[in-house]
CHARMM internal coordinates of N, CA and C (Angstrom, degrees):
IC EDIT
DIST 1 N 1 CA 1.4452
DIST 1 CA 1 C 1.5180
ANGL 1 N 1 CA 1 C 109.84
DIST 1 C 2 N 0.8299
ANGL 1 CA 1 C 2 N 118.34
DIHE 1 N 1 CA 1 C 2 N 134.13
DIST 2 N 2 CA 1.7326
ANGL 1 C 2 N 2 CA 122.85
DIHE 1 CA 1 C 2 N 2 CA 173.60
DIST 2 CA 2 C 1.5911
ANGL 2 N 2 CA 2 C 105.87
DIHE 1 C 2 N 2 CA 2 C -79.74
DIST 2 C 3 N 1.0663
ANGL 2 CA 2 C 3 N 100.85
DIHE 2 N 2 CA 2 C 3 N 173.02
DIST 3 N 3 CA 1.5495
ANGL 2 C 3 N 3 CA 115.99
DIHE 2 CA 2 C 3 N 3 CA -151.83
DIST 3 CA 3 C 1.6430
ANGL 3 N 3 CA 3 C 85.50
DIHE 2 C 3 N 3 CA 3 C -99.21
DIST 3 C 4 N 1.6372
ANGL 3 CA 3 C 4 N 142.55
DIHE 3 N 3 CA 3 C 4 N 135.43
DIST 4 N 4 CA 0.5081
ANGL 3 C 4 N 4 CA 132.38
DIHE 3 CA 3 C 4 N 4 CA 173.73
DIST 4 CA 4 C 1.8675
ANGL 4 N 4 CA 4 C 102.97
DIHE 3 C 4 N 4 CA 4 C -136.57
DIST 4 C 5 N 1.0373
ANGL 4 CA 4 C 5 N 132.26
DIHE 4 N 4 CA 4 C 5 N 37.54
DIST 5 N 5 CA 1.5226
ANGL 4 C 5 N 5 CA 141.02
DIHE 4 CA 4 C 5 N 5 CA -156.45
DIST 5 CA 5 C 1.9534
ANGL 5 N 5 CA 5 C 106.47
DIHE 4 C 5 N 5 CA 5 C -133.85
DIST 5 C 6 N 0.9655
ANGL 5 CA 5 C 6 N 115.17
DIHE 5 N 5 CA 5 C 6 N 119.49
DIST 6 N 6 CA 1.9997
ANGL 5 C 6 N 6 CA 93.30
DIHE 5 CA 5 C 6 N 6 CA 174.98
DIST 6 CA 6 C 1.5873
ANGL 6 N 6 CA 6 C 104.06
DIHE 5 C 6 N 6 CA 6 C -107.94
DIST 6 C 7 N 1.0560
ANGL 6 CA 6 C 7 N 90.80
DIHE 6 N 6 CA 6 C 7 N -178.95
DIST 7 N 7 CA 1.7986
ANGL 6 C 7 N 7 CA 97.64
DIHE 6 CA 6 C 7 N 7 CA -179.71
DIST 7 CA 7 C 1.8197
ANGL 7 N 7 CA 7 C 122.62
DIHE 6 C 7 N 7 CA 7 C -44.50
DIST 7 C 8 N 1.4413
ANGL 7 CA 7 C 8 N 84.47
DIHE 7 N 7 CA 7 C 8 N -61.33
DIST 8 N 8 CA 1.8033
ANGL 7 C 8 N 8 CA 80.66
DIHE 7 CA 7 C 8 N 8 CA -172.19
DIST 8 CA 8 C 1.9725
ANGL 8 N 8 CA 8 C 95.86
DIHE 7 C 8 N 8 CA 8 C -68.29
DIST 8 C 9 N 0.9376
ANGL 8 CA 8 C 9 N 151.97
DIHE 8 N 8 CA 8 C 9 N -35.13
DIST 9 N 9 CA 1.4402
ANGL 8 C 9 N 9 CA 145.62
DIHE 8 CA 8 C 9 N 9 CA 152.19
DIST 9 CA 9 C 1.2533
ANGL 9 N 9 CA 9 C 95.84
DIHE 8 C 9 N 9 CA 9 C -27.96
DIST 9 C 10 N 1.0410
ANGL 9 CA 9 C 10 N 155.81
DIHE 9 N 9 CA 9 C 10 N -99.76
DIST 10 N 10 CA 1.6660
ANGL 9 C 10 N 10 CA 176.22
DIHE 9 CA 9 C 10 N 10 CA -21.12
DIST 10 CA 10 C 1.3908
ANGL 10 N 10 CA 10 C 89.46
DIHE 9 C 10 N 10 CA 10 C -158.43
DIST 10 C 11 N 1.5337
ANGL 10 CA 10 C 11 N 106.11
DIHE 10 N 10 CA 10 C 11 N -66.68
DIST 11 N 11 CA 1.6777
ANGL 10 C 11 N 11 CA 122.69
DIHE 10 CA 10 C 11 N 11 CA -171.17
DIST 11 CA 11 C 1.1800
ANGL 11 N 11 CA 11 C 125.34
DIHE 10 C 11 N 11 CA 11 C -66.61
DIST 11 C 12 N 1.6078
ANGL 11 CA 11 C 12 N 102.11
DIHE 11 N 11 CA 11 C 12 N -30.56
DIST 12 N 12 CA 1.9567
ANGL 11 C 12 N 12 CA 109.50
DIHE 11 CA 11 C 12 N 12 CA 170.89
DIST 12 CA 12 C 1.5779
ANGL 12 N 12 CA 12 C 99.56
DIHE 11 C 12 N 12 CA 12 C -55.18
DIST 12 C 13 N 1.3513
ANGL 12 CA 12 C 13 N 109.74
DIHE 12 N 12 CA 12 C 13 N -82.51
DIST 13 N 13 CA 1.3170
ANGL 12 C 13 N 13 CA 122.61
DIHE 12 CA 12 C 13 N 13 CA -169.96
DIST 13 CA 13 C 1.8897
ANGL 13 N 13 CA 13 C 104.30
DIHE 12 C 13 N 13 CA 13 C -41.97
DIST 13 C 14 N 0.8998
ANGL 13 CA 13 C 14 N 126.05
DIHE 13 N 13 CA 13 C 14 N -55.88
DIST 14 N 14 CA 1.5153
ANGL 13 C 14 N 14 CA 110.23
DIHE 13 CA 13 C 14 N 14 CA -172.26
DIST 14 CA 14 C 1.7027
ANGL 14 N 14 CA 14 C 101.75
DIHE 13 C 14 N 14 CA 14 C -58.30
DIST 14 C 15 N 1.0302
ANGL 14 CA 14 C 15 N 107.15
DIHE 14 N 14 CA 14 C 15 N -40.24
DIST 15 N 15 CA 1.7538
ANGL 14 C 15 N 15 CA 107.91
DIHE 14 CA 14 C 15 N 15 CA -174.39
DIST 15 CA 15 C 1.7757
ANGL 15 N 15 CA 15 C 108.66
DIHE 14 C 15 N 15 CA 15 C -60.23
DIST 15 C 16 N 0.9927
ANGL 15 CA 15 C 16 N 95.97
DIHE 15 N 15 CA 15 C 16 N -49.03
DIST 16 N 16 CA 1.3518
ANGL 15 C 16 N 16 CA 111.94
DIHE 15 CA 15 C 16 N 16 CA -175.88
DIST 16 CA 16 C 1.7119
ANGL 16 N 16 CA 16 C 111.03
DIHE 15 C 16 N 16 CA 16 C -56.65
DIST 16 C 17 N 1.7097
ANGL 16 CA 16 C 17 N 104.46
DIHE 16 N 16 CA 16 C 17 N -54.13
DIST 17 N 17 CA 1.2883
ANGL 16 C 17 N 17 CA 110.31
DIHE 16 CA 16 C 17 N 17 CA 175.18
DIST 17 CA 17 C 1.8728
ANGL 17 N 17 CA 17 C 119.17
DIHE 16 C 17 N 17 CA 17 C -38.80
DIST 17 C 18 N 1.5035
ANGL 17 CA 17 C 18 N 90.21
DIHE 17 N 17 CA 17 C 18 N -42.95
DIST 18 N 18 CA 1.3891
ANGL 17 C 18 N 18 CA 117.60
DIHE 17 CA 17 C 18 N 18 CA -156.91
DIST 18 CA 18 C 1.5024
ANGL 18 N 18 CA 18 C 100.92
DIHE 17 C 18 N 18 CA 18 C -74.39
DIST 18 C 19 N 1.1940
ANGL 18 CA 18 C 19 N 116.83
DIHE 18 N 18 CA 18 C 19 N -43.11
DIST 19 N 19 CA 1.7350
ANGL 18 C 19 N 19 CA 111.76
DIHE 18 CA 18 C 19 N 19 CA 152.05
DIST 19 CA 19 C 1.1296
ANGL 19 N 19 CA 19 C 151.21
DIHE 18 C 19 N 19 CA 19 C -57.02
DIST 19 C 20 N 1.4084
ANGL 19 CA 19 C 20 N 108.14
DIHE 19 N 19 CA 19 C 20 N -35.89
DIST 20 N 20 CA 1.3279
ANGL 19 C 20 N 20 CA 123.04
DIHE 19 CA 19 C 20 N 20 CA 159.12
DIST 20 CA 20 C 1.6565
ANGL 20 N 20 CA 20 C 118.17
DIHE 19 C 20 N 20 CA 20 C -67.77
DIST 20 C 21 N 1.2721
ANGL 20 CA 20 C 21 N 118.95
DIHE 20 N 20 CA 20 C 21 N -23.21
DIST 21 N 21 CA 1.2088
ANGL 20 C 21 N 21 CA 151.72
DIHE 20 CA 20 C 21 N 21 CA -178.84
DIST 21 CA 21 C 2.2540
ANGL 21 N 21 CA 21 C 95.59
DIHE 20 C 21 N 21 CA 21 C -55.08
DIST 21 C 22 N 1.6138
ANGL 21 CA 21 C 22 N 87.04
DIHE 21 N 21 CA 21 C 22 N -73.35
DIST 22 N 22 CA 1.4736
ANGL 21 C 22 N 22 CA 107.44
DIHE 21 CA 21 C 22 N 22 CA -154.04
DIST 22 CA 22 C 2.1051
ANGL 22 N 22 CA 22 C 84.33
DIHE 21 C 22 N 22 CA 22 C -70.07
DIST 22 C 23 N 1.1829
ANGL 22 CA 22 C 23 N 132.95
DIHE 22 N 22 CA 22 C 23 N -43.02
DIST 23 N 23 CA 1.2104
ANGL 22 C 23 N 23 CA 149.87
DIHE 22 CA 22 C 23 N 23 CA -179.86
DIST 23 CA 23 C 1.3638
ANGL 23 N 23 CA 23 C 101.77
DIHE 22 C 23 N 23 CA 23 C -31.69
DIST 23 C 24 N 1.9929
ANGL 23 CA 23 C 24 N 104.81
DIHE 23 N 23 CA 23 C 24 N -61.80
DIST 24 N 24 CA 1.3370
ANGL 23 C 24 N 24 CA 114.46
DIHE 23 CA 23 C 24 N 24 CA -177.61
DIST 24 CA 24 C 1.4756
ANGL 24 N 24 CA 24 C 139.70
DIHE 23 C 24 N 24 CA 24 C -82.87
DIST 24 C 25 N 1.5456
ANGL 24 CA 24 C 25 N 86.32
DIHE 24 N 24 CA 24 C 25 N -3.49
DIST 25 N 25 CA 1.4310
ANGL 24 C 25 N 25 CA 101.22
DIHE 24 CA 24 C 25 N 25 CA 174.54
DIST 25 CA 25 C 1.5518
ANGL 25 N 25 CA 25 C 128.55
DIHE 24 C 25 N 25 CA 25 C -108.49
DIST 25 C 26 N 1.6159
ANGL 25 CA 25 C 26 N 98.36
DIHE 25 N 25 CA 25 C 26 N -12.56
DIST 26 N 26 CA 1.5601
ANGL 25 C 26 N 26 CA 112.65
DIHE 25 CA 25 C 26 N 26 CA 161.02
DIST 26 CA 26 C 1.7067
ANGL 26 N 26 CA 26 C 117.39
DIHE 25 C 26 N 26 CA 26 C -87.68
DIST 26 C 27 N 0.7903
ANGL 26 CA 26 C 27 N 100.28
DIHE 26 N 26 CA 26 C 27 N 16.36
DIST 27 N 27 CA 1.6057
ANGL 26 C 27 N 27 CA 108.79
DIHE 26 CA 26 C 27 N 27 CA -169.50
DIST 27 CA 27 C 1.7313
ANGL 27 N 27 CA 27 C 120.19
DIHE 26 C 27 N 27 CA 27 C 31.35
DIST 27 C 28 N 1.4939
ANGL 27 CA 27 C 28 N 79.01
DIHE 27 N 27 CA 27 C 28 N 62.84
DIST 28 N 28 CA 1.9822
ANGL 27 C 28 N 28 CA 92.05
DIHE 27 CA 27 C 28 N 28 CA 169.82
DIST 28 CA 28 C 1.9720
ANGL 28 N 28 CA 28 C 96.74
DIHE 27 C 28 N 28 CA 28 C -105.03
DIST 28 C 29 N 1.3357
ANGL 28 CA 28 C 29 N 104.45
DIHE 28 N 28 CA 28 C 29 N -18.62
DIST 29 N 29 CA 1.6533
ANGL 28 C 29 N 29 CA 88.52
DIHE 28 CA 28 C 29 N 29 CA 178.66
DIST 29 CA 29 C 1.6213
ANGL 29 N 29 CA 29 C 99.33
DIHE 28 C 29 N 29 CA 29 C -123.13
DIST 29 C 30 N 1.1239
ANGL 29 CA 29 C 30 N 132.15
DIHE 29 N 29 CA 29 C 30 N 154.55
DIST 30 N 30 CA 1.3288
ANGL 29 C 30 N 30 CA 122.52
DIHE 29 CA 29 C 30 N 30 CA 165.95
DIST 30 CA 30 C 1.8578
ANGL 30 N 30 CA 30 C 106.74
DIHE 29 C 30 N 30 CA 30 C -146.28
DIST 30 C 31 N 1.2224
ANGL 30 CA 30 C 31 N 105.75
DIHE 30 N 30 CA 30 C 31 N -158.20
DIST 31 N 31 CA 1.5458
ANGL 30 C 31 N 31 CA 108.20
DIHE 30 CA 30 C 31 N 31 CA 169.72
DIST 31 CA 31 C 1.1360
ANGL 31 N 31 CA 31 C 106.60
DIHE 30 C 31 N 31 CA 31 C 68.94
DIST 31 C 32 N 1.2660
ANGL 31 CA 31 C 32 N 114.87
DIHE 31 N 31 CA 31 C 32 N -175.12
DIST 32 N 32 CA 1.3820
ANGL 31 C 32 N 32 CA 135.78
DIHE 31 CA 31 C 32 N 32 CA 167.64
DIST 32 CA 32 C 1.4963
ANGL 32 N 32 CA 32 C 100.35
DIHE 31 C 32 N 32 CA 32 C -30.48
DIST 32 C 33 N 1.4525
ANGL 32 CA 32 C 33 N 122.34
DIHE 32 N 32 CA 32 C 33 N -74.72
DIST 33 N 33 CA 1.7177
ANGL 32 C 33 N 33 CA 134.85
DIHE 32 CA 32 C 33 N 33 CA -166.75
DIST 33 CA 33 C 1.7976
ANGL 33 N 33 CA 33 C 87.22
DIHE 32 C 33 N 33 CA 33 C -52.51
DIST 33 C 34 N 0.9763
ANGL 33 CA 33 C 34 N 135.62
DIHE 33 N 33 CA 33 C 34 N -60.99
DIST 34 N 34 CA 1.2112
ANGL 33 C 34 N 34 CA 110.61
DIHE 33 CA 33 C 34 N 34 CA -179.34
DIST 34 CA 34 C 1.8066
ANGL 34 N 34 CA 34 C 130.11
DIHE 33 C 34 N 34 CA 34 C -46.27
DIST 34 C 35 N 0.9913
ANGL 34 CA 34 C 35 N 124.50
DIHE 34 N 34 CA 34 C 35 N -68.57
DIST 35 N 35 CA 1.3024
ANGL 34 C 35 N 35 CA 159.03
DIHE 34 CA 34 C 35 N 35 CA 172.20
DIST 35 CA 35 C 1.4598
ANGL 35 N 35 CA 35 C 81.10
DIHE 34 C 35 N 35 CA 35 C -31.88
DIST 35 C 36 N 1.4481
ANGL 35 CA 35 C 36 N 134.15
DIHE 35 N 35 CA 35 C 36 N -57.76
DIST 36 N 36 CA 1.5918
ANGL 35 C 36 N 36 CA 122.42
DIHE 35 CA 35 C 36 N 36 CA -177.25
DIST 36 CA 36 C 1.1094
ANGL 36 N 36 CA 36 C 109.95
DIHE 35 C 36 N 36 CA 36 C -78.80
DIST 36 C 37 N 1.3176
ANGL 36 CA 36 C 37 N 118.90
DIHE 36 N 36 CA 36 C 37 N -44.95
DIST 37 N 37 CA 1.8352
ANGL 36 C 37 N 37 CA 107.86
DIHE 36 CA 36 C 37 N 37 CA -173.16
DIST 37 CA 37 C 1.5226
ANGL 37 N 37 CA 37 C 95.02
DIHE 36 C 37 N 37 CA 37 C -60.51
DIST 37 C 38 N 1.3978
ANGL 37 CA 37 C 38 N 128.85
DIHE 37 N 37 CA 37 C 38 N -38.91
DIST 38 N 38 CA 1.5789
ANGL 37 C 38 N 38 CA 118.79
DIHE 37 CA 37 C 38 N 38 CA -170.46
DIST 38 CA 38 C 1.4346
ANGL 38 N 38 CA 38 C 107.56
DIHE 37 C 38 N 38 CA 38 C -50.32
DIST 38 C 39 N 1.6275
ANGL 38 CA 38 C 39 N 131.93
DIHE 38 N 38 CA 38 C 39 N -56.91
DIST 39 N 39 CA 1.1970
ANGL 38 C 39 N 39 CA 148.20
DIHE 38 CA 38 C 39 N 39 CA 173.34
DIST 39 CA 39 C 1.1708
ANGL 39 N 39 CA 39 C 100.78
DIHE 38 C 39 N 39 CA 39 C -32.35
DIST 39 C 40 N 1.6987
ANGL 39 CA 39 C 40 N 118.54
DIHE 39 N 39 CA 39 C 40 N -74.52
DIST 40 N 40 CA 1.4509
ANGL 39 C 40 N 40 CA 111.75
DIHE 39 CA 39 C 40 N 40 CA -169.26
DIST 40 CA 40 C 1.9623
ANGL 40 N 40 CA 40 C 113.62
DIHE 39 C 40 N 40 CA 40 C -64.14
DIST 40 C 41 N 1.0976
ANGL 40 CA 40 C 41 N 116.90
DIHE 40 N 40 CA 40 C 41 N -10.11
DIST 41 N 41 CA 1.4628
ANGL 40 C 41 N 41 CA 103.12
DIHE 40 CA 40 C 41 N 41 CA -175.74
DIST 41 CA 41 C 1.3817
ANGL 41 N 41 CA 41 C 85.02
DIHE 40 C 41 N 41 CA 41 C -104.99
DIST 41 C 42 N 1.3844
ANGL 41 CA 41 C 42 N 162.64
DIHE 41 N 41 CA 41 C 42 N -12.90
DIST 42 N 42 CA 1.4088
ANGL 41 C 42 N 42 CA 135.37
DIHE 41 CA 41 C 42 N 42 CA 146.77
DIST 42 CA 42 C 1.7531
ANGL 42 N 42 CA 42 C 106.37
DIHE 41 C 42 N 42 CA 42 C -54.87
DIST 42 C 43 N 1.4844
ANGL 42 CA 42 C 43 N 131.39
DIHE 42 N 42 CA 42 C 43 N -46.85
DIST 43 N 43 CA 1.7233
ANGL 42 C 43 N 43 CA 123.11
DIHE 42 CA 42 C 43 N 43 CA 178.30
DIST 43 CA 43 C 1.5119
ANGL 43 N 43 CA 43 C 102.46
DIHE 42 C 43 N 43 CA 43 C -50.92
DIST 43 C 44 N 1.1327
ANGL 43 CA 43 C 44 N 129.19
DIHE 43 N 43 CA 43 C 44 N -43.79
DIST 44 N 44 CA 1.5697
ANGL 43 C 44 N 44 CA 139.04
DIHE 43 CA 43 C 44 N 44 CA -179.12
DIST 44 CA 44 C 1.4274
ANGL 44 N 44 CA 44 C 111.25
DIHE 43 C 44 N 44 CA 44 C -64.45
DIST 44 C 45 N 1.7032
ANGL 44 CA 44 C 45 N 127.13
DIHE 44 N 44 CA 44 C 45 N -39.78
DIST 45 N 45 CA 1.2497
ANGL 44 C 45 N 45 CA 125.25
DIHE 44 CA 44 C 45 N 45 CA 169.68
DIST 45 CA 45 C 1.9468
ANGL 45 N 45 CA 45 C 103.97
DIHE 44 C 45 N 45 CA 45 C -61.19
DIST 45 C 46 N 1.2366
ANGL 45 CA 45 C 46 N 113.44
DIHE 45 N 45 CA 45 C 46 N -75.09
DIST 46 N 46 CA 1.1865
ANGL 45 C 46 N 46 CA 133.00
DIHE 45 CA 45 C 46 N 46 CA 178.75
DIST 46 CA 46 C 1.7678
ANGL 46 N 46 CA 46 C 118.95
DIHE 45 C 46 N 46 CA 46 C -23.81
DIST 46 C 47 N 1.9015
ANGL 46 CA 46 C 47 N 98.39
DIHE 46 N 46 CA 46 C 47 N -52.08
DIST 47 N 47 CA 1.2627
ANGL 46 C 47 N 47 CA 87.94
DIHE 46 CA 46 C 47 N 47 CA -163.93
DIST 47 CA 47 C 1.6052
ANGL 47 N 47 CA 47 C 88.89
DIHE 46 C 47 N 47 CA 47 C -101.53
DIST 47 C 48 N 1.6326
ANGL 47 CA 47 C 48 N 142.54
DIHE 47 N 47 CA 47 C 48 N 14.16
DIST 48 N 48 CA 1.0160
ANGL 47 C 48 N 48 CA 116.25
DIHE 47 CA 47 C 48 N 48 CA 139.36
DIST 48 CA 48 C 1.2651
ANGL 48 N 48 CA 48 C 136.19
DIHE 47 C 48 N 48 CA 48 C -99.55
DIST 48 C 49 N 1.5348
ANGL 48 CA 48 C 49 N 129.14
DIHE 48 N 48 CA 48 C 49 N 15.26
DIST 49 N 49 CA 1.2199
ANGL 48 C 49 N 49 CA 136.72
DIHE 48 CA 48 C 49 N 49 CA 118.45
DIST 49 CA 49 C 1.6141
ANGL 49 N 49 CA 49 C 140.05
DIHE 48 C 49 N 49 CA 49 C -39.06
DIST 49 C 50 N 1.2571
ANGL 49 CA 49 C 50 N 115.64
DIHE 49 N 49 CA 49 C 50 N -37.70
DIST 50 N 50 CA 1.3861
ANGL 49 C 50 N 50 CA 121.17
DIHE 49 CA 49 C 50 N 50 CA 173.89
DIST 50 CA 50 C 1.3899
ANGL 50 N 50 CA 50 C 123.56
DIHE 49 C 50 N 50 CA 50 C -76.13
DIST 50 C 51 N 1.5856
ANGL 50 CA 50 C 51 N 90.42
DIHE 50 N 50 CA 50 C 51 N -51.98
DIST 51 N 51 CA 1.9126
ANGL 50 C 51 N 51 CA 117.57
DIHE 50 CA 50 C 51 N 51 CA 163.73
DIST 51 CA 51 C 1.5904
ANGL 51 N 51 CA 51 C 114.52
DIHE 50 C 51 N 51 CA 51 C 91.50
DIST 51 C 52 N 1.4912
ANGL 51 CA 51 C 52 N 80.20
DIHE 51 N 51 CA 51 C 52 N 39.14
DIST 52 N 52 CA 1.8506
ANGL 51 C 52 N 52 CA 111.98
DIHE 51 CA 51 C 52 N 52 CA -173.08
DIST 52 CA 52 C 0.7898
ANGL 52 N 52 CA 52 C 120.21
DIHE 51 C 52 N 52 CA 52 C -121.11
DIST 52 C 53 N 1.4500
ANGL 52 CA 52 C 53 N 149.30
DIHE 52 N 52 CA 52 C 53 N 67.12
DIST 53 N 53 CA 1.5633
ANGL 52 C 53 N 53 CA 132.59
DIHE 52 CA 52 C 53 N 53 CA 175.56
DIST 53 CA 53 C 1.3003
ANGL 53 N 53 CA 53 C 123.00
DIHE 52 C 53 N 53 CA 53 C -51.47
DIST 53 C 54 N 1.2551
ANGL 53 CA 53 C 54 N 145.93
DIHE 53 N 53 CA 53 C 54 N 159.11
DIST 54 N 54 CA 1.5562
ANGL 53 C 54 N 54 CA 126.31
DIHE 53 CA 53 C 54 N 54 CA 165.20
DIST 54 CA 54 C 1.4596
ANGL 54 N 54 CA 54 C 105.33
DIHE 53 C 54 N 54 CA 54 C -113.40
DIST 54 C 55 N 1.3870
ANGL 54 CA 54 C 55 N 122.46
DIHE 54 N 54 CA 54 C 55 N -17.86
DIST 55 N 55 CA 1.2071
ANGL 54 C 55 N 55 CA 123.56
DIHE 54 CA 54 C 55 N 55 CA 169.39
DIST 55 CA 55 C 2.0567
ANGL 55 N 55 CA 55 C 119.95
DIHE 54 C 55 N 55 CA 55 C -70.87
DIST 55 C 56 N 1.0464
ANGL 55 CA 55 C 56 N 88.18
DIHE 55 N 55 CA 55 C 56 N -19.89
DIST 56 N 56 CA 1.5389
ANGL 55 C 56 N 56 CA 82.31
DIHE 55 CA 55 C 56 N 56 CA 146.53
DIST 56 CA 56 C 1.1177
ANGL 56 N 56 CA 56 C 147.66
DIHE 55 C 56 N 56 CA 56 C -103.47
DIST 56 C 57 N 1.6073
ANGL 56 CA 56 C 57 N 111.65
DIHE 56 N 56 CA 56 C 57 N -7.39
DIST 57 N 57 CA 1.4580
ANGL 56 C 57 N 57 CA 109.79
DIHE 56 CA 56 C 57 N 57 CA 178.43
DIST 57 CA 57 C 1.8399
ANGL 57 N 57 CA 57 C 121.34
DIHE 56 C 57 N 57 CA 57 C -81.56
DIST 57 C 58 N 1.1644
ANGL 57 CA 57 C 58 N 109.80
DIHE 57 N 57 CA 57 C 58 N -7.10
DIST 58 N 58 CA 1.8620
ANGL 57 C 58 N 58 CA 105.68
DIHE 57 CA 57 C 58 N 58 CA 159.68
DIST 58 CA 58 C 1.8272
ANGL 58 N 58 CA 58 C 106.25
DIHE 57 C 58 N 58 CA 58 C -55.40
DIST 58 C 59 N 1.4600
ANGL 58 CA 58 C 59 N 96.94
DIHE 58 N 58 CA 58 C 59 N -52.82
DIST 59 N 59 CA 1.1565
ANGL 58 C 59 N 59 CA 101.02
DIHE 58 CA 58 C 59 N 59 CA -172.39
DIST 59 CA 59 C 1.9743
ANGL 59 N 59 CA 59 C 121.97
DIHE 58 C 59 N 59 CA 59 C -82.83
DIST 59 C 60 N 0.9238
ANGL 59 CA 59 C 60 N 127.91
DIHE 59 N 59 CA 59 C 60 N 23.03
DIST 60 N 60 CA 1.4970
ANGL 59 C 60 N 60 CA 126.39
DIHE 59 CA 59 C 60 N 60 CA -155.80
DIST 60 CA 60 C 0.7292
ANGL 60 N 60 CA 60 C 133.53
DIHE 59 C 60 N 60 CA 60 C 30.91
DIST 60 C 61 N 1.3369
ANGL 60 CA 60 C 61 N 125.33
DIHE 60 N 60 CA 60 C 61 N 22.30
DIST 61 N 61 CA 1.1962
ANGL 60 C 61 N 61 CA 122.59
DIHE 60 CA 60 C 61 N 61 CA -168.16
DIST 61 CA 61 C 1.5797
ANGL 61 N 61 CA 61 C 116.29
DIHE 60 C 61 N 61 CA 61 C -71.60
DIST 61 C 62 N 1.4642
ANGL 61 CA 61 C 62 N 136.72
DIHE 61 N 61 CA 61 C 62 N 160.83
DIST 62 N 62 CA 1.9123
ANGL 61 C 62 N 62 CA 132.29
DIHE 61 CA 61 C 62 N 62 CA 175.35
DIST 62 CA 62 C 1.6618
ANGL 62 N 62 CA 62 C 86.30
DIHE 61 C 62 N 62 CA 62 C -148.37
DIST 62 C 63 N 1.5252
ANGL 62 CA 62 C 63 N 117.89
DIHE 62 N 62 CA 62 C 63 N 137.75
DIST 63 N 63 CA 1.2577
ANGL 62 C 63 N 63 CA 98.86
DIHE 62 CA 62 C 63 N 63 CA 152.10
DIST 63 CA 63 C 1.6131
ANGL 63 N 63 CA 63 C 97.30
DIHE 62 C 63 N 63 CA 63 C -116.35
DIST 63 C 64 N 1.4940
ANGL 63 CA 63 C 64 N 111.89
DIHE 63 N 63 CA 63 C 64 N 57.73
DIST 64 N 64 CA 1.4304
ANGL 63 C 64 N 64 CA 112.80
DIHE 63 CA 63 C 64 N 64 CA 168.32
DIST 64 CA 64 C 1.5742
ANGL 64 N 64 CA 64 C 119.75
DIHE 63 C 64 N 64 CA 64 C -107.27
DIST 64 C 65 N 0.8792
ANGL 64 CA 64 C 65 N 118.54
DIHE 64 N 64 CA 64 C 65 N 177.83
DIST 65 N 65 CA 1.5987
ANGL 64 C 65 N 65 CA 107.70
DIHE 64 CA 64 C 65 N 65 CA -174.49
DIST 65 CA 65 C 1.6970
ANGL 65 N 65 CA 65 C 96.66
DIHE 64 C 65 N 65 CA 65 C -95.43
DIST 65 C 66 N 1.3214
ANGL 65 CA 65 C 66 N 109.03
DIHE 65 N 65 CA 65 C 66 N 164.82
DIST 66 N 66 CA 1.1885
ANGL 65 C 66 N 66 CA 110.48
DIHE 65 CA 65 C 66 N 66 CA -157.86
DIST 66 CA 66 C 1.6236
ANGL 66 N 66 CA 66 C 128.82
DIHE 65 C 66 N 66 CA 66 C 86.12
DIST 66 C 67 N 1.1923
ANGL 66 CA 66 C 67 N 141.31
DIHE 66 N 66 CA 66 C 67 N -9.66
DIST 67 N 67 CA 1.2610
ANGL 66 C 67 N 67 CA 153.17
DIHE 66 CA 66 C 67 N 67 CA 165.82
DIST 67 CA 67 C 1.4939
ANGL 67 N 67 CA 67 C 132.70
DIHE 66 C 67 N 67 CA 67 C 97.54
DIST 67 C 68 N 1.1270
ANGL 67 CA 67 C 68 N 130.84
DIHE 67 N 67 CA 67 C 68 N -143.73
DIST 68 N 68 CA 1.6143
ANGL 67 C 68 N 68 CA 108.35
DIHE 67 CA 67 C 68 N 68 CA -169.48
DIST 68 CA 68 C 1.6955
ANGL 68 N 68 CA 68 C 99.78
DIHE 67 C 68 N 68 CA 68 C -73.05
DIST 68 C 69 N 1.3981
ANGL 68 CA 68 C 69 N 112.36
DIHE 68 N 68 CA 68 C 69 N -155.32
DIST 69 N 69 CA 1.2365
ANGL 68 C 69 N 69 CA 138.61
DIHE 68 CA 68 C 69 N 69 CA -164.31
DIST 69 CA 69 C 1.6595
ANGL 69 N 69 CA 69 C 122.12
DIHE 68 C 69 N 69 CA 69 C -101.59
END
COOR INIT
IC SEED 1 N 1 CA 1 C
IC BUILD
């Protein structure tokens, strides 16, 4: 798969993960809404580690330099 993710993409999502992260582990979110935001900020760890989204590749999307995917 080609890399279709750029830096500041990369950095939202880890940051982001990383909040939802501290959110779910201080118990400001819990329940159900927790348990999903946790899910989605592990897809956000994962797919800005790899540097692959898959939800963009139907669409072509890259926000890397160099152009789509």
């Amino acid at each position: 798969m080609k890399l279709n993710m750029g830096t500041a993409d990369r950095t939202i999502r880890t940051l982001l993960a990383v909040v939802i992260g501290w959110l779910y582990f201080t118990d400001r979110v819990a329940g159900t809404l927790g348990l999903v935001l946790l899910v989605v900020a592990v897809v956000f760890l994962l797919t800005s580690f790899v540097g692959v989204c898959p939800g963009y590749l139907p669409f072509k999307i890259s926000t890397r330099k160099g152009g789509p995917a």
